[in-house]
N, C-alpha and C positions, 0 to 999 in steps of 0.2 A: 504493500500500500504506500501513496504517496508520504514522506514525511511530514508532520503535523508543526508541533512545535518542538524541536528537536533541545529547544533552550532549555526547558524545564523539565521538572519530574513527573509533571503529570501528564503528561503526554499518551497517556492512556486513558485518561477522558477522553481527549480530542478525537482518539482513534474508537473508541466505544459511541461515539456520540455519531460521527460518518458512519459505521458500522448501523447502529442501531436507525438511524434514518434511511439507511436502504433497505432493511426488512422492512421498514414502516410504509414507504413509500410502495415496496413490493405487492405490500397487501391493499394498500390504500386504491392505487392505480389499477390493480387486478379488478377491484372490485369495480372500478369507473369503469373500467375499458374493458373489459365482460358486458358491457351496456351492449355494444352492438349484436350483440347472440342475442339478449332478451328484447329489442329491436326488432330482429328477425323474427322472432318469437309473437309480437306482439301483432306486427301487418298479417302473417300468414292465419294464426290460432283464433285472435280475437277479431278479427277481422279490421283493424285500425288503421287509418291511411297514412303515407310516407311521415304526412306534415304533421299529423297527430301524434305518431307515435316518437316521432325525431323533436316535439315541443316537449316530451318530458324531459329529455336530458338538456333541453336549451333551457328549460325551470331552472333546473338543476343548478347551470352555468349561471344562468343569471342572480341566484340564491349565493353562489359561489361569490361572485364577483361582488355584490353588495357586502357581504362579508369579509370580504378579505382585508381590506384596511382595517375594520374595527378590529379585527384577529391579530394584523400584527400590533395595532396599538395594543395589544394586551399581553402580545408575547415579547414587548417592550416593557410591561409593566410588571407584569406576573414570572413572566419566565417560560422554559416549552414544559417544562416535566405538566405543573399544572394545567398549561393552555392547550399543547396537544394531547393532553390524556380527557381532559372536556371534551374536545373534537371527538373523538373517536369514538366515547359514548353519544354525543348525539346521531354521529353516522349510524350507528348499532340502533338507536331509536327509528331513526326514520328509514330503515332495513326493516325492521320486524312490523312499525307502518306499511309497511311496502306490502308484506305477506299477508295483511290483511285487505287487501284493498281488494274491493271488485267493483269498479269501475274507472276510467281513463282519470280523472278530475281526482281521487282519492289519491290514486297512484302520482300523480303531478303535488298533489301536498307533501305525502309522504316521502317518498323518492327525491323529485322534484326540490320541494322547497327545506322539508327537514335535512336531507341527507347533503342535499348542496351546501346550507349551513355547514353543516359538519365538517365537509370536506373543505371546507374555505377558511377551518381552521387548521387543519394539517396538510394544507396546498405544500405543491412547491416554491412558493413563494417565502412562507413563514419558516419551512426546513433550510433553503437554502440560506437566508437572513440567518437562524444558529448557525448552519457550517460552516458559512463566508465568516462570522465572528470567532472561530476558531483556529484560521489557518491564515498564512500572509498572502497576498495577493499571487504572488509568482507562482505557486500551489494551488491557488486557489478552483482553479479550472477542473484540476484532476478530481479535487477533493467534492466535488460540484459532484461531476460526474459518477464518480463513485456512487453518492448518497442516489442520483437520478438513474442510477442502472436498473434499478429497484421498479422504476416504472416498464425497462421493459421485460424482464424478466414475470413482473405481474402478468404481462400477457397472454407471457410464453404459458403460464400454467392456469389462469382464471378463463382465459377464454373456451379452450375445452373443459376445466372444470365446470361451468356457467352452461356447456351444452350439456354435460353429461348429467348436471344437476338438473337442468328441464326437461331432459329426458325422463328420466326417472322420478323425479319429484312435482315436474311443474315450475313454472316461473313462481309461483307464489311459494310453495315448500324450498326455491333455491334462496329465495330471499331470506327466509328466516336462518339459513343455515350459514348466510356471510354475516348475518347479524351475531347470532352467537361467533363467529368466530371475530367479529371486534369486540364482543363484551372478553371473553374468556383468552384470548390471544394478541389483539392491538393495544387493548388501552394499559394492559398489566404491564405490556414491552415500555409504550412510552413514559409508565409512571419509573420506570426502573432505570432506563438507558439512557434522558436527556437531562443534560445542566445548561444553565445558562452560561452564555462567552464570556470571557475575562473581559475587563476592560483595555481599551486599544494598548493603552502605556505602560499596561500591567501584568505581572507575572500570572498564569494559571490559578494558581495558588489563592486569588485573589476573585477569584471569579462570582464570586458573591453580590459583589458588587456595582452598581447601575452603571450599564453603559451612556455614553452621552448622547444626547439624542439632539437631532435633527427635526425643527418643526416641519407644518405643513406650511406656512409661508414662506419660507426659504426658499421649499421644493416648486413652491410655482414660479421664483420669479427668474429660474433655470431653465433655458432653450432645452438643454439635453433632458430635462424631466419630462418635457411635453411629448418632445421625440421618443422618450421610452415608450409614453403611454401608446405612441399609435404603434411601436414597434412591438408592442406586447401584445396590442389586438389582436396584428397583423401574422403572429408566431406562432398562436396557440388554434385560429381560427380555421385555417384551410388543413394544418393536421385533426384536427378535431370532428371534420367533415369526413375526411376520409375514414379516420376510426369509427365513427357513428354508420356511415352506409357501406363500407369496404363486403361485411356479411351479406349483405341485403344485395349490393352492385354484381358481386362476381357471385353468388347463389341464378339471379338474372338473365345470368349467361349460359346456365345450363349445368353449371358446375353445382355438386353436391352440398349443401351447407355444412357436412362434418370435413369436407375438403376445404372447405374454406377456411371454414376454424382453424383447422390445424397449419394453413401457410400463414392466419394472422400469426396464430402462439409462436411460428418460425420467426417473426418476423419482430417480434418481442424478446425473442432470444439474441436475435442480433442485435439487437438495439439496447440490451445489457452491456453486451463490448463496445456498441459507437459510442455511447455515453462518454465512458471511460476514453477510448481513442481522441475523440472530439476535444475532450477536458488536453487531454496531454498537445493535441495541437495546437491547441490556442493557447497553453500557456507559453508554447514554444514559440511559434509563427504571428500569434494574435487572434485575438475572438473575433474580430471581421473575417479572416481566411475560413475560419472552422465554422461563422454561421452562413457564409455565402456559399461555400461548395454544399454545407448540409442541404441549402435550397436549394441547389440545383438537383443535387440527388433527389428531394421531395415533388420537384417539378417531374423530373423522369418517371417515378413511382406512377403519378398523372398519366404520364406515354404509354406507358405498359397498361395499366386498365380501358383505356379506348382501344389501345391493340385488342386486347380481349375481349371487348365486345366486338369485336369484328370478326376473331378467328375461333374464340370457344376453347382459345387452349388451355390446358392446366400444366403446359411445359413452360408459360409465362410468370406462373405464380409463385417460383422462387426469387425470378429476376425481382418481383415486385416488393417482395419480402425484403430483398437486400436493398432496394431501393430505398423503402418507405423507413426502414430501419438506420440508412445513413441520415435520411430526412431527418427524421423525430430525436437524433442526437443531439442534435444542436439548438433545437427552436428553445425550450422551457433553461434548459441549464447553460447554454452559451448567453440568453437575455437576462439570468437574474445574475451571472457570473459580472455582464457588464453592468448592471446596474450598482452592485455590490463593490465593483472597480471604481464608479462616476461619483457614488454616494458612500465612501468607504468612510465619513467623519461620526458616524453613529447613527441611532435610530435606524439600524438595517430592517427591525421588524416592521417600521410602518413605510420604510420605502418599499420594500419587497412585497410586502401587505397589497400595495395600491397595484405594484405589477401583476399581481396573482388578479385584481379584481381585473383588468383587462385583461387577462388570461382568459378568464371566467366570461366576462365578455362576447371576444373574440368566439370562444368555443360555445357561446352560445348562438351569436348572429350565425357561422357558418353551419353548423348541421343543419338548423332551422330555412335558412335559403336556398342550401342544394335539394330539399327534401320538397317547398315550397313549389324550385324551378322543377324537379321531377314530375308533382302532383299537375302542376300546369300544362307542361310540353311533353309527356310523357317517354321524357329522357335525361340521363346524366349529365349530357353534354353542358348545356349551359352552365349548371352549377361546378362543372371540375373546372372551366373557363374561371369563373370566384374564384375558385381555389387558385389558380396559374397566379392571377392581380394580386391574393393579397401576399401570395410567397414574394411575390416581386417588390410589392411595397414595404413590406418587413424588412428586405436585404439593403434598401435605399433608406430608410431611416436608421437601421442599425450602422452602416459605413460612418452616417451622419456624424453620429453619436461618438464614435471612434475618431473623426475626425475632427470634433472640439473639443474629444479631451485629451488628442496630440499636441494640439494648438494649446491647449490652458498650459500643458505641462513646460512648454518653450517658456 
């Protein structure tokens, strides 16, 4: 693992606290991104239409996104052990909501709005604000990536567990059984594994003690804050489309939907090592190099799904896997890495907080308009066309961003 703080003794927080945020993030994101098998589930069983059933997890987003500031302001104030161990029981609440729900509108509460709460308080946004106060900048990337691997190895294993559980259980029986496994499994991890970061000047040792924080007037009267904000829209929103209809899009084409599963979970495994690859680039080369190739690779992932609706192969569905897996390396943990770079004077939990709500955002506008343009013109095309702008517009304000804080540092 990358080195932490090599200066002190305790350097086994630092590495317990990255450690235990990618199990967190493992389970957390499994359970999110497990949405698109319950998606599939939803248009085919219940008979629900694209935009209906793609407006749950845009709730979700949007519950996410409204929360995530006040989250970090708290994991500012409180600390994470308290504030992500909250989280995670409220996700387990509006999970076991979820299992009872029969009808669309219940499951949009519960799901939707309780579980989006939840997760917008153990986003990546408030995990990486702990692990960016952990590690110096030059590390900071690996150490990012590390804790972010976690999302795609959740993949790799929630997405077929998520089908084998609606097989067998039912969408509502899989629901309660991710619910129990945040009451008895997520919330015990984070009361036991997280501390709060030392302060910037201060040894380990010392970590008890309040970081300096950063208001919210500050952060507005900053160009590069604004730019974060569209670049964080623009990160999270055209991957979050894809993950949301990828089950639904290539099932479409004639391929099996346990075939499908299984090249996402592929492509979640990979996106466990881009994380980490990614991190190690951009500490080396720069976080512009490591988020602009990531878009191109997420752009191509886009080329290979229209090939597929054209040819019906399942010999494309690896390529797609390595594609979407170089993609999703870089979008969430190369934008809170630079944010964490731009705003490294304190208060990371309520800068990262407000990234995570345009995370939440973003991932809620894009599922919801590719599903909107599907239900309209009864094809993907328009909406993966969204998808192409807003990869494009992400890579053009993230340079931005990079390029006034070369200029501040002259």
């Amino acid at each position: 693992m990358t080195q932490l703080h090599s200066n002190t003794p305790d350097e086994r927080i630092a590495r317990r606290v990255v450690l235990v945020s990618g199990v967190a993030v493992f389970i957390i994101f499994g359970i999110r991104l497990s949405f698109s098998v319950f998606f599939a589930e939803f248009v085919s069983a219940e008979g629900w239409s694209n935009e209906a059933a793609a407006s749950i997890f845009s709730v979700s987003m949007l519950a996410f996104a409204l929360g995530s500031a006040p989250s970090g302001a708290l994991l500012d104030r409180f600390g994470p052990r308290i504030t992500f161990t909250g989280g995670a029981l409220l996700l387990a609440i509006g999970l076991f909501l979820s299992s009872t729900a029969t009808t669309i509108e219940q499951l949009t509460i519960a799901y939707g709005l309780i579980g989006g709460l939840g997760l917008s308080v153990i986003g990546l946004g408030p995990v990486a604000a702990n692990v960016a106060g952990w590690v110096p900048m030059h590390r900071r990337g690996r150490a990012i990536g590390i804790a972010f691997a976690g999302t795609g190895l959740g993949s790799l294993i929630f997405v077929p567990l998520a089908n084998f559980l609606i097989d067998g259980l039912g969408w509502r029986g899989a629901y309660l059984a991710l619910s129990l496994l945040c009451v008895l499994g997520l919330a015990p991890l984070l009361a036991w594994g997280q501390r709060r970061p030392p302060p910037l000047d201060l040894p380990l040792k010392s970590s008890s003690q309040a970081v300096p924080k950063m208001g919210l007037r500050p952060l507005l009267r900053k160009p590069a804050f604004w730019l974060l904000l569209f670049v964080s829209f623009n990160a999270l929103g055209p991957l979050r489309s894809l993950t949301v209809h990828q089950v639904a899009y290539i099932e479409s084409t004639g391929i099996p939907r346990s075939i499908a599963s299984a090249f996402v979970g592929l492509a979640g495994f990979l996106t466990a090592i881009t994380f980490v690859g990614w991190g190690w680039v951009s500490d080396r080369w720069g976080r512009g190099w490591a988020f602009s190739l990531g878009a191109l690779c997420l752009t191509g992932a886009v080329g290979v799904l229209i090939l597929l609706d054209r040819t019906h192969s399942v010999a494309l569905l690896p390529l797609y896997s390595l594609l979407l897996a170089l993609g999703e390396g870089t979008r969430s943990s190369q934008t809170t890495a630079l944010a964490s770079d731009v705003f490294s004077s304190g208060g990371l939990g309520l800068v990262n907080g407000i990234v995570g709500a345009m995370f939440g955002l973003g991932a809620a506008f894009g599922p919801w308009i590719v599903g909107r343009l599907k239900d309209l013109t009864g094809s993907y095309g328009p909406g993966l066309l969204v998808v192409v702008i807003m990869v494009t517009a992400s890579v053009i304000g993230f340079l931005l961003i990079s390029y006034l804080m070369k200029r501040q540092q002259k």
